[in-house]
C-alpha positions as CSV (number, residue, x, y, z in Angstrom):
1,X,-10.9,15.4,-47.7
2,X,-9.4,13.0,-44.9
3,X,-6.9,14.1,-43.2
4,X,-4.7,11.0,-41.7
5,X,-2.8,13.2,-39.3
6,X,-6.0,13.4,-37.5
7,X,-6.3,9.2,-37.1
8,X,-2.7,9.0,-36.9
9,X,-3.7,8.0,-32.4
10,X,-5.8,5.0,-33.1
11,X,-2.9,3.8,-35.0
12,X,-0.4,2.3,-32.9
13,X,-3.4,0.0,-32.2
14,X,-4.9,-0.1,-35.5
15,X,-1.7,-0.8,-37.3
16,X,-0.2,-4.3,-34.7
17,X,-4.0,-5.5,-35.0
18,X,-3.9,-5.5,-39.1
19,X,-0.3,-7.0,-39.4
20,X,-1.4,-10.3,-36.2
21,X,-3.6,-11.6,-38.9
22,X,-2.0,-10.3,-42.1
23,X,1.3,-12.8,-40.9
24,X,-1.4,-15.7,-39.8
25,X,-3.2,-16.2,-42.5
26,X,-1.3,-14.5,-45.7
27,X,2.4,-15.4,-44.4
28,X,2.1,-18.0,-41.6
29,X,5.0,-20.2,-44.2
30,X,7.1,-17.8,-44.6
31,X,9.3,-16.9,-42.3
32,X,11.4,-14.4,-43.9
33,X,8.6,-12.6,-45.2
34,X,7.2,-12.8,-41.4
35,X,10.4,-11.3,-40.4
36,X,10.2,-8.2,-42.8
37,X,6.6,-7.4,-42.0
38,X,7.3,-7.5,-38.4
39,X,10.5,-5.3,-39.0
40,X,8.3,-2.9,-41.0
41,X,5.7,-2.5,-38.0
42,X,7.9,-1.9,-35.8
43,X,9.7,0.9,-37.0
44,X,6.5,2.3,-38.7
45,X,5.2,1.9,-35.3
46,X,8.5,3.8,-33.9
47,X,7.8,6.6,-36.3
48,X,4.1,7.0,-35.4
49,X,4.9,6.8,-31.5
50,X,7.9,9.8,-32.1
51,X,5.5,11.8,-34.0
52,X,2.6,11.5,-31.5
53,X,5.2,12.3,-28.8
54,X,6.2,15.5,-30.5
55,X,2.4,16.5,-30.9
56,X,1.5,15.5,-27.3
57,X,4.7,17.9,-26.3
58,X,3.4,21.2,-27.7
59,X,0.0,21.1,-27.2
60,X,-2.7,19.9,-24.5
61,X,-4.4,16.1,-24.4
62,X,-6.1,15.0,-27.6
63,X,-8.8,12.9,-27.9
64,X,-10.0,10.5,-30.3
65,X,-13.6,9.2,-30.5
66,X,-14.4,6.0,-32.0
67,X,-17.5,5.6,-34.1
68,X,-17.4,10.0,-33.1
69,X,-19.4,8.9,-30.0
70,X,-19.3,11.6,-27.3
71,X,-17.7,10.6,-23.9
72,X,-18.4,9.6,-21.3
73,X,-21.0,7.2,-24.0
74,X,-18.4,6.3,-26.4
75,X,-14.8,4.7,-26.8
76,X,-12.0,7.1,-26.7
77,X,-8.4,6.7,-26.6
78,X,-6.4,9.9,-25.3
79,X,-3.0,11.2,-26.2
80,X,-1.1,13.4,-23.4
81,X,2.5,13.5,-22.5
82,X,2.5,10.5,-20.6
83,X,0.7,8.0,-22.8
84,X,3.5,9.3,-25.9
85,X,6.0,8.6,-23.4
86,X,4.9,5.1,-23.1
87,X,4.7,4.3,-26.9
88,X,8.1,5.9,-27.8
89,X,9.4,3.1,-24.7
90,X,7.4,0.6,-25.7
91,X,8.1,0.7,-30.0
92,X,12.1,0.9,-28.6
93,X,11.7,-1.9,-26.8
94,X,9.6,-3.9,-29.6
95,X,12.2,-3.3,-32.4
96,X,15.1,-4.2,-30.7
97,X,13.4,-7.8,-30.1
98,X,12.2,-8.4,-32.9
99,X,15.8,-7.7,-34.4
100,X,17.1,-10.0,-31.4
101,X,14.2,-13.0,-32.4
102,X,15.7,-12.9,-36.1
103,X,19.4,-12.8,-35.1
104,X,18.9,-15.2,-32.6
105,X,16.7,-17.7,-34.4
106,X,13.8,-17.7,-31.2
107,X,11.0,-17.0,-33.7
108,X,11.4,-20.4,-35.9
109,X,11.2,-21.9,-32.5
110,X,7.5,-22.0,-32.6
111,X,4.5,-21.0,-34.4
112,X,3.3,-17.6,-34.2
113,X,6.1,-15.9,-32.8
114,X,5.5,-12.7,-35.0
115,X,2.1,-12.7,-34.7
116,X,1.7,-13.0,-31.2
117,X,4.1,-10.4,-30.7
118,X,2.2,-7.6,-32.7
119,X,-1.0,-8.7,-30.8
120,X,1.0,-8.2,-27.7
121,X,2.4,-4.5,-28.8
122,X,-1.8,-3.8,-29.7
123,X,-2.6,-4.3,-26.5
124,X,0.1,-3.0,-24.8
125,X,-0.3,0.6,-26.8
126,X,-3.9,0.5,-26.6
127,X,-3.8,-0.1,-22.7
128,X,-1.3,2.9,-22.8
129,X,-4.2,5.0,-24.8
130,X,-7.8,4.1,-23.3
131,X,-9.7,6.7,-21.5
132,X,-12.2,4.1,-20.1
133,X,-11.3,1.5,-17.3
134,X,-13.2,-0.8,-19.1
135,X,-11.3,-0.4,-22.1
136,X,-8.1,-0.7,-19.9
137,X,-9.1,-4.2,-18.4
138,X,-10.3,-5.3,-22.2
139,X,-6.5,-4.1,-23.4
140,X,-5.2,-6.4,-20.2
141,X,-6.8,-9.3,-21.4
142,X,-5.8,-8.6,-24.9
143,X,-1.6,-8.9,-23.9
144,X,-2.5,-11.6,-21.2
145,X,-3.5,-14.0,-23.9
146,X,-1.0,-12.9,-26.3
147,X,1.7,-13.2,-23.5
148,X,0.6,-16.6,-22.9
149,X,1.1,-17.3,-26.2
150,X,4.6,-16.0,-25.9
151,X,5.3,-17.8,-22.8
152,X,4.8,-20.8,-24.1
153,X,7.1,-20.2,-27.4
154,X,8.9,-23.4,-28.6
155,X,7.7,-25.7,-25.6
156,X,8.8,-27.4,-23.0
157,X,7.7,-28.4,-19.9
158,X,9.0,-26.1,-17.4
159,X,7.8,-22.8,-20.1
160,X,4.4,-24.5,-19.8
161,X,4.4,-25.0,-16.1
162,X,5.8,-21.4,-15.3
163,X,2.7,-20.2,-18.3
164,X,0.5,-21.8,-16.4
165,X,1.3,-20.5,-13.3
166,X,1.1,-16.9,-14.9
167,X,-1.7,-17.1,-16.4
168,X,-4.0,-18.4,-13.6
169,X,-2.3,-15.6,-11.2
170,X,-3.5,-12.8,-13.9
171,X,-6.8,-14.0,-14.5
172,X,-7.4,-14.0,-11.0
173,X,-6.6,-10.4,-11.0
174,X,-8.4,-9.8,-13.8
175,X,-11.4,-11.2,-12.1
176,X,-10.5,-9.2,-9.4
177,X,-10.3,-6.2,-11.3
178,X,-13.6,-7.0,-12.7
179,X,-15.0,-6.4,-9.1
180,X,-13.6,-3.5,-9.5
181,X,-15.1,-1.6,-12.0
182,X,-18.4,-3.0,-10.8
183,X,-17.8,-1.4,-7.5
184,X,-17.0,1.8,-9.3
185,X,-19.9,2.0,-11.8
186,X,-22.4,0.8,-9.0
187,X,-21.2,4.0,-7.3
188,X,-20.7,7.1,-10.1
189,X,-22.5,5.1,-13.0
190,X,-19.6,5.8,-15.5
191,X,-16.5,4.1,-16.2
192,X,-15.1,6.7,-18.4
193,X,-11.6,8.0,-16.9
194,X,-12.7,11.7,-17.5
195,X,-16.1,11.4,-16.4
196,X,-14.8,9.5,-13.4
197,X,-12.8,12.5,-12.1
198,X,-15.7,14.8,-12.3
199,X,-17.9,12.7,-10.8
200,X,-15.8,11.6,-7.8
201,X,-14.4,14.9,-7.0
202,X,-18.2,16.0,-6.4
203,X,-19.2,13.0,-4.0
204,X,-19.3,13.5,-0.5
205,X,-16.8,12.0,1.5
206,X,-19.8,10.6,3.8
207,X,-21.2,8.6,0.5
208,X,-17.7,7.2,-0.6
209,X,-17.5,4.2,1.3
210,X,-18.0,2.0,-1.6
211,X,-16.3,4.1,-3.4
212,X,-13.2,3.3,-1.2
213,X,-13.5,-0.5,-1.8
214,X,-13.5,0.0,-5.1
215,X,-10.1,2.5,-5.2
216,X,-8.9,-0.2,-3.0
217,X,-9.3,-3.1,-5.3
218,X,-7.9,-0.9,-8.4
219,X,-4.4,-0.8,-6.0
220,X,-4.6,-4.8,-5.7
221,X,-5.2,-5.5,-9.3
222,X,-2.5,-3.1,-10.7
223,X,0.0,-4.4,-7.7
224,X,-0.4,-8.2,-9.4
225,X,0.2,-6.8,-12.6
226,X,3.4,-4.5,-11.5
227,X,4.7,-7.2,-9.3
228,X,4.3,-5.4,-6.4
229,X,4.3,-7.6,-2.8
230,X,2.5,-9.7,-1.4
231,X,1.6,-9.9,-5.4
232,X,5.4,-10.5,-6.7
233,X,5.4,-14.6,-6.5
234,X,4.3,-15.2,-10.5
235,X,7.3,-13.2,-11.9
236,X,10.9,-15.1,-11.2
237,X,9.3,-18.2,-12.6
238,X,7.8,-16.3,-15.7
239,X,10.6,-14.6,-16.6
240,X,13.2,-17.0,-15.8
241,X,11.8,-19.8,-18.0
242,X,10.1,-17.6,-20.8
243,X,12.1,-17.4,-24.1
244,X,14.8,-14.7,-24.2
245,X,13.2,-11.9,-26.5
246,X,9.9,-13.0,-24.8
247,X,11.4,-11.6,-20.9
248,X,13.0,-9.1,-22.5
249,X,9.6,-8.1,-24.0
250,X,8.1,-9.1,-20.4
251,X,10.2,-6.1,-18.9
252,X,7.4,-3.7,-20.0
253,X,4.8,-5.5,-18.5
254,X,5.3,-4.5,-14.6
255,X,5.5,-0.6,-16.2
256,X,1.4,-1.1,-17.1
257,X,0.3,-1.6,-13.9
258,X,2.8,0.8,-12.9
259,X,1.3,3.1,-15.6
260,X,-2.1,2.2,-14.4
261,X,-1.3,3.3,-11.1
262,X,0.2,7.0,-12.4
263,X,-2.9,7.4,-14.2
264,X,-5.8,6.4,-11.8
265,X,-4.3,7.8,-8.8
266,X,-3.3,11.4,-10.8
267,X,-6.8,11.5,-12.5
268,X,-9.5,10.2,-10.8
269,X,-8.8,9.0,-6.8
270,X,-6.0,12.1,-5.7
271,X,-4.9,12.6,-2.3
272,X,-7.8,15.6,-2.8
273,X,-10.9,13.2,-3.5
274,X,-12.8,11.6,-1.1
275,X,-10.8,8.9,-1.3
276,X,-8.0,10.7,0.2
277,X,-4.5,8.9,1.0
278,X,-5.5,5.5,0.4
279,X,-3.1,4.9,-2.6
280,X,-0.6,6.6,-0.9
281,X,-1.0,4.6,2.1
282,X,-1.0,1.3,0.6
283,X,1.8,1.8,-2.0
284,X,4.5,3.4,0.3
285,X,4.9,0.4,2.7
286,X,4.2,-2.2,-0.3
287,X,7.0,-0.9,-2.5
288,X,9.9,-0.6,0.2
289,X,9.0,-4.4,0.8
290,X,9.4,-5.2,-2.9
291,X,12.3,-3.4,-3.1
292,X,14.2,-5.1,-0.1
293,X,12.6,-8.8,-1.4
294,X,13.9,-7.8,-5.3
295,X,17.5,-6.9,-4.8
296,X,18.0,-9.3,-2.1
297,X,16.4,-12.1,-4.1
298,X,19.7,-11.0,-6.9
299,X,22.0,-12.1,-4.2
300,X,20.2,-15.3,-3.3
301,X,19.6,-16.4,-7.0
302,X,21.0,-20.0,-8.4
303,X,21.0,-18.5,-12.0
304,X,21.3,-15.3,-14.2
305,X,18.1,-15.2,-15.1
306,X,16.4,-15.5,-12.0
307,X,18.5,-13.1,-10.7
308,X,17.5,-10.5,-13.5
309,X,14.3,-11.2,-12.9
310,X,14.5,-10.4,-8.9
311,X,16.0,-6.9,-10.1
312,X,13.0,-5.9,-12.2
313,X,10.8,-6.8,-8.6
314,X,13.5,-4.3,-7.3
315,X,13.4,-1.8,-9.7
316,X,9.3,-2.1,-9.3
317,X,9.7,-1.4,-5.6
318,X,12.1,1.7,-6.5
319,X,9.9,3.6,-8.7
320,X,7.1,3.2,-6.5
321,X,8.3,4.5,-3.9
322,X,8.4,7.6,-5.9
323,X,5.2,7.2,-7.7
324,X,3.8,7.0,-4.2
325,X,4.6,10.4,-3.1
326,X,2.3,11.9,-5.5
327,X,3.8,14.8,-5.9
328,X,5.6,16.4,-9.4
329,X,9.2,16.4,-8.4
330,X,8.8,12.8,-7.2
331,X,6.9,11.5,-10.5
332,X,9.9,13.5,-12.7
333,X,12.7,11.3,-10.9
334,X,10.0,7.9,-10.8
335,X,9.3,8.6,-14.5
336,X,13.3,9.2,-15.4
337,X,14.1,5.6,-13.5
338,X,11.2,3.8,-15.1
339,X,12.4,4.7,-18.6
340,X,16.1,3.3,-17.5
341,X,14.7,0.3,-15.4
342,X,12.6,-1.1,-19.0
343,X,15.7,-0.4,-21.1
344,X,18.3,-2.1,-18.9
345,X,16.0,-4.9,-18.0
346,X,15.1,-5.5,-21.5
347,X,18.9,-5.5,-22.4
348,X,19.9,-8.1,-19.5
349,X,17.5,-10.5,-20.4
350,X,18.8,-10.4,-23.7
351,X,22.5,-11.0,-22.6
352,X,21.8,-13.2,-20.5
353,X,19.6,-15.5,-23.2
354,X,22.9,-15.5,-25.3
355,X,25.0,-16.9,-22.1
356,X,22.5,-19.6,-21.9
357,X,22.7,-20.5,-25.7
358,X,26.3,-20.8,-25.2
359,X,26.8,-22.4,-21.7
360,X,26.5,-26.5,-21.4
361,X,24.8,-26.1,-17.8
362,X,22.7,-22.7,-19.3
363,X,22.8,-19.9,-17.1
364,X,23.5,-22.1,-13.6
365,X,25.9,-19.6,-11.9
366,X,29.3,-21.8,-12.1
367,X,32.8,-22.2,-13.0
368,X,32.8,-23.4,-16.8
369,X,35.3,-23.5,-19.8
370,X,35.2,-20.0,-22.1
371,X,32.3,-19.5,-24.1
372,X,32.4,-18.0,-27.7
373,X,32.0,-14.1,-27.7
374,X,32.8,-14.2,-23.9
375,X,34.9,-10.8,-23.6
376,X,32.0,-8.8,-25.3
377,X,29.1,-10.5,-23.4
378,X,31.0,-10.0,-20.0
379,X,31.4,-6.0,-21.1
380,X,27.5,-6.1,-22.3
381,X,26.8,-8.0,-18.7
382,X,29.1,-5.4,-16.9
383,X,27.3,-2.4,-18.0
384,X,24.0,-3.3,-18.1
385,X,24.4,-4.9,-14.3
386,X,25.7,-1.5,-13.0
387,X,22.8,0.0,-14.9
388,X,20.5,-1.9,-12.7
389,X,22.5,-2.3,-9.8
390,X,22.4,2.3,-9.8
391,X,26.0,2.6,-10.4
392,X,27.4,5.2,-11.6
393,X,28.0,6.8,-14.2
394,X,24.9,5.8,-16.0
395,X,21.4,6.4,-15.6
396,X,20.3,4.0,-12.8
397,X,22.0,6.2,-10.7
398,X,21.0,9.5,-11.6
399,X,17.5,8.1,-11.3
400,X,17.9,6.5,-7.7
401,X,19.8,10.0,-6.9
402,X,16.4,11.9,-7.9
403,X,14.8,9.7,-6.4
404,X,16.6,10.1,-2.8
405,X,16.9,13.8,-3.3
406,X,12.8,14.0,-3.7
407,X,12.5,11.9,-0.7
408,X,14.5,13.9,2.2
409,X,13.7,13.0,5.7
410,X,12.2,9.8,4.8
411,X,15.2,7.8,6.6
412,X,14.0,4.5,5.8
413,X,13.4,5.4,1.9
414,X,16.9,6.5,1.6
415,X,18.6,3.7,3.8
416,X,16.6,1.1,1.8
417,X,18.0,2.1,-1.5
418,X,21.6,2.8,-0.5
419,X,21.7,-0.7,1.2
420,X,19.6,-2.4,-1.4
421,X,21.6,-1.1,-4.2
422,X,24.8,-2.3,-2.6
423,X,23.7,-5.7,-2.1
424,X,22.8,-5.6,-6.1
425,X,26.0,-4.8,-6.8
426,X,27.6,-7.6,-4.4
427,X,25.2,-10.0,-6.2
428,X,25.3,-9.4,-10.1
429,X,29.3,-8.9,-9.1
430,X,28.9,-12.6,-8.0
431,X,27.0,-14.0,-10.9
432,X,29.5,-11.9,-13.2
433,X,32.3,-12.9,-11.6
434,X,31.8,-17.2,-11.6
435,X,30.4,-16.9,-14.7
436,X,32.8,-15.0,-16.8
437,X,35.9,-14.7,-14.9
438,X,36.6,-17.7,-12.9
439,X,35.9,-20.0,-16.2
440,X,39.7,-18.8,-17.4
441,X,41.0,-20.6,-15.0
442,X,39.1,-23.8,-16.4
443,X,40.1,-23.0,-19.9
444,X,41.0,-25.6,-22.4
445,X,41.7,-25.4,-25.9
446,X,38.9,-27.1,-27.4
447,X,36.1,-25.0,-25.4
448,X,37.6,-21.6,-26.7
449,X,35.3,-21.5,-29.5
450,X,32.0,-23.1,-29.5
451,X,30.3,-23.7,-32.6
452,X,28.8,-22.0,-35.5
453,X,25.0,-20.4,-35.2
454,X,22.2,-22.7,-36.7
455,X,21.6,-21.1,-40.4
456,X,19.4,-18.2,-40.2
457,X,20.6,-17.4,-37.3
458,X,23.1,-13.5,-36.7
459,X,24.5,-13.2,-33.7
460,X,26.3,-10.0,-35.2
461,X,22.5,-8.8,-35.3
462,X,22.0,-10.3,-31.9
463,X,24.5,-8.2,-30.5
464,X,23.2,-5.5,-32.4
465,X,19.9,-5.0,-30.8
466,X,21.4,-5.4,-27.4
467,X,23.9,-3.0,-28.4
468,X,21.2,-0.4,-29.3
469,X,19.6,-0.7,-25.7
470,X,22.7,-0.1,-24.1
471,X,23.3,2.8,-26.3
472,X,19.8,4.2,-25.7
473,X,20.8,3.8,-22.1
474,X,23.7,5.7,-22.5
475,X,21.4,8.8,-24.5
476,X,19.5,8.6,-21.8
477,X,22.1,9.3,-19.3
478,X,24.2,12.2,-21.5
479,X,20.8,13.6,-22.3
480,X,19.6,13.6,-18.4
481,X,19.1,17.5,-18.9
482,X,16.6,17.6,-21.8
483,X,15.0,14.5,-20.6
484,X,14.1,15.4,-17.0
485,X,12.9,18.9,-18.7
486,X,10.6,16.9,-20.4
487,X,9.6,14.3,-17.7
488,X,8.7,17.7,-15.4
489,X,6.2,18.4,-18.5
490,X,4.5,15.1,-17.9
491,X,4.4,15.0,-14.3
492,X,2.7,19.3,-14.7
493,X,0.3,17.7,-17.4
494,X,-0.4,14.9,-15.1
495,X,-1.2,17.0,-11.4
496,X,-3.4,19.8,-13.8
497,X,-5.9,17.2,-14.8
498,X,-8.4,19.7,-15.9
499,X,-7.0,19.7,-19.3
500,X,-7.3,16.2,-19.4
501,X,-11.0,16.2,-18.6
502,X,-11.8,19.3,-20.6
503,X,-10.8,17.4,-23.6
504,X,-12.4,14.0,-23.2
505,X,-15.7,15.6,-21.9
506,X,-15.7,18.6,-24.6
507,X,-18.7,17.5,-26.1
508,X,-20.5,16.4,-23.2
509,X,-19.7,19.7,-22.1
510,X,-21.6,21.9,-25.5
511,X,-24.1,19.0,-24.9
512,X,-25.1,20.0,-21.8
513,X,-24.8,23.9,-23.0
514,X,-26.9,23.5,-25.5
515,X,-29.9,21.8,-23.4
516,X,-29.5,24.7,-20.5
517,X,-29.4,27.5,-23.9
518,X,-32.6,25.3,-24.7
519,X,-34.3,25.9,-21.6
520,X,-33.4,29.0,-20.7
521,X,-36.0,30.4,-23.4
522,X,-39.3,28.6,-21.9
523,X,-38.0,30.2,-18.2
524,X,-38.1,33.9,-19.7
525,X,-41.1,33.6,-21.1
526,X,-41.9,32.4,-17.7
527,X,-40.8,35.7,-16.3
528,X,-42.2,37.5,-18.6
529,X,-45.8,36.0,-17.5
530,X,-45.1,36.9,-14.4
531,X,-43.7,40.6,-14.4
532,X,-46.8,41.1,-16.5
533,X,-49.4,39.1,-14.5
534,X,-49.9,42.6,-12.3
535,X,-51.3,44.2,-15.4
536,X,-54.6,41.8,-15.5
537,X,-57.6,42.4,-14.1
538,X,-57.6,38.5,-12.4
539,X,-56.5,38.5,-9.0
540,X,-52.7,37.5,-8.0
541,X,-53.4,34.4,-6.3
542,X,-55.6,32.8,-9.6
543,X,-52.9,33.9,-11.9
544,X,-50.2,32.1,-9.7
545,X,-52.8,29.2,-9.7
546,X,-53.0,29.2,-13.7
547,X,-49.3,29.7,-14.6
């Protein structure tokens, strides 16, 4: 008899890849039916992500083997602590737009929208779920071109510039990356994460030159993807002139690569291979830049969304320079912040879509007349601002706090988040501020109220998604205790990566049992000729000759 529970893994990339074309072709009319379907995934997708978080939590990795092909020959997608982690994050962050895209009225801005955005969540979960590089870079491509898609929702000319631009930046890291895994199959012959970690934690440091290059080139093709400097340039412009839901959406992007990064440089090129330090190395320096460039950048920005935007480069450069430490207690308080950074990013990107829709001159930081709904946006904007900005009391600042406490007597860690965060704060204070406040002053009594939403529009279920985030936010911080409990879990799962190999290489493993079982019988016999040959008449030298 089947047993579903035992497939239930391939599903969060099974189920977005039946429902892209199931909309296309069966529903591509009708939008309300669109909507439901999509609402359906999502929280069937939620369910499934819970579930295989909960299963990941009490026992070790599990594997699952397409086509049952062993590793390191076949496909396999793993489920540890880490990957759940990402799926729970990722189906939070999925509902809660597609909710905002049907309040709102983005997705009968364009074709597609629904479609493209369960293609996007496929390759997003099944990036989170490979166990082969290859598969990884195939899962890139996978969200690039549904991102693109995205991007480039409802039109315009500015949207299509700003795709363009993204889109030749990311294929020239995934050509990059391409480079990449050639340099590392050229040198261990496997691509297979699992495999990988065996194989490079037996190579001699003298023979890992190559093998060097290639680790090297992994850190520049997950730095485009996370944003990370000299790599950060494509993101303002993306983000800034993508559709609302879309940046929000966007927000978990820069976590793959930072994903990416967790996994490769935990599993396969530690600080203990041959490759030694080099992530380490590279990362450190790399991330206090982005940091400094990404909260700065809030202060300098023209508009809201740009300056959102320059705070998810921050908030990049702040995890990183946790990540970078490679050690457990700093990957607890870089995997606590990442968690809060995608939550309140997502959420400001969806306020600050609804100033726009509101606002004659969009989200231009200046004086004008009240907006409708301006007292609860400004109290959305307030909170998720000191969210980002690592105010207390809510989980930005616990994170940074882990973060600093991991990082004692690195003075230049700790002085470039303390100053970093306070020039946040000075700068979403500003935007807040000219936007919100100072338009009282230029109140007038036909701009109180602006007009009605478009039909099939909700802004009460607008607000709602955004309120859900925020909320979420607020778990996250109440619940601190339980949840960096269970982020030490992922970060003990990730630096024992034995377990991790064990199960991806199990039958490889009884493979190769078998074959020495196999040939240990031929060798006794071998003996045995041998003890015996004494007994013979022939002399010792002709027996020797003869066996």
């Amino acid at each position: 008899m089947l047993n579903l529970l035992d497939h239930l893994i391939v599903a969060p990339v099974v189920l977005p890849a039946f429902l892209a074309p199931l909309i296309v072709l069966w529903l591509r009319f009708d939008t309300n039916a669109q909507r439901v379907f999509s609402v359906f995934g999502m929280l069937a997708m939620l369910a499934i992500a819970v579930s295989l978080a909960m299963r990941a939590s009490s026992g070790p990795p599990e594997v699952y083997r397409l086509g049952d092909w062993e590793a390191p020959f076949g496909i396999v997608l793993v489920l540890d602590q880490l990957s759940a982690l990402m799926l729970v994050l990722n189906a939070v962050l999925g509902l809660a737009i597609v909710l905002y895209s049907i309040g709102s009225g983005w997705d009968k801005r364009g074709w597609h929208f629904h479609s493209l955005l369960q293609f996007q969540m496929m390759g997003i979960n099944g990036a989170f779920l490979t166990g082969d590089a290859f598969n990884l870079f195939v899962f890139f491509e996978v969200l690039l071109i549904a991102s693109y898609g995205l991007m480039i929702h409802s039109g315009g000319r500015d949207r299509l510039k700003a795709g363009v631009q993204y889109v030749v930046y990311n294929l020239a890291g995934s050509t990059l990356f391409l480079f990449a895994l050639g340099t590392i199959y050229a040198t261990t012959g496997t691509l297979n994460m699992a495999d990988l970690a065996d194989k490079v934690a037996q190579m001699p440091a003298a023979d890992a030159g190559l093998l060097r290059v290639g680790a090297a080139l992994l850190i520049l093709v997950f730095a485009v993807k996370a944003a990370l400097v000299p790599f950060q340039f494509w993101l303002p412009g993306t983000y800034t002139n993508a559709p609302g839901p879309v940046a929000a959406l966007f927000a978990i992007m820069t976590k793959i690569g930072v994903y990416a990064i967790i996994r490769v440089y935990t599993l396969i090129f530690t600080p203990q291979s041959p490759v030694g330090t080099l992530a380490h190395d590279l990362l450190l320096p790399a991330a206090g830049v982005t940091l400094v460039i990404g909260m700065v950048g809030i202060l300098g920005a023209r508009d809201m969304g740009r300056a959102v935007a320059y705070s998810v480069i921050g908030s990049v450069g702040t995890m990183i320079l946790a990540f970078a430490q490679f050690s457990e207690a700093a990957t607890v308080a870089g995997l606590y912040y990442l968690v809060h950074s995608t939550l309140v990013a997502g959420a400001l990107f969806l306020i600050v879509d609804m100033v726009k829709e509101r606002r004659e001159t969009g989200l231009v930081i200046e004086a004008q007349p009240p907006i409708r709904n301006q007292g609860l946006l400004a109290s959305l904007f307030f909170m998720a601002a000191i969210g980002m900005a690592g105010m207390p009391p809510l989980s930005g600042f616990l994170g940074k706090l882990m973060i600093l406490d991991v990082t004692r007597g690195q003075w230049w860690i700790w002085a470039a988040i303390l100053v970093t965060s306070l020039i946040a704060i000075v700068g979403f204070a500003r935007a807040g501020s000219t936007v919100f406040w100072k338009s009282e002053s230029l109140a007038r009594e036909e701009g109180d109220e602006m007009p009605t939403p478009e039909d099939g529009t909700s802004a009460g279920l607008a607000f709602v998604s955004v309120g859900g985030l925020l909320a979420a936010i607020v778990a996250w911080t109440v619940f601190a205790g339980p949840a960096s409990r269970y982020m030490q879990n992922v970060a003990a799962q990730l630096y024992t990566p034995q377990a991790y190999i064990s199960a991806v290489m199990e039958g490889a493993a009884q493979r190769a049992e078998a074959a020495a079982q196999a040939g240990a019988h031929p060798e006794a016999g071998d003996d045995h000729d041998v003890q015996e040959a004494p007994h013979t008449d022939a002399p010792a030298p002709a027996q020797a000759d003869a066996h």
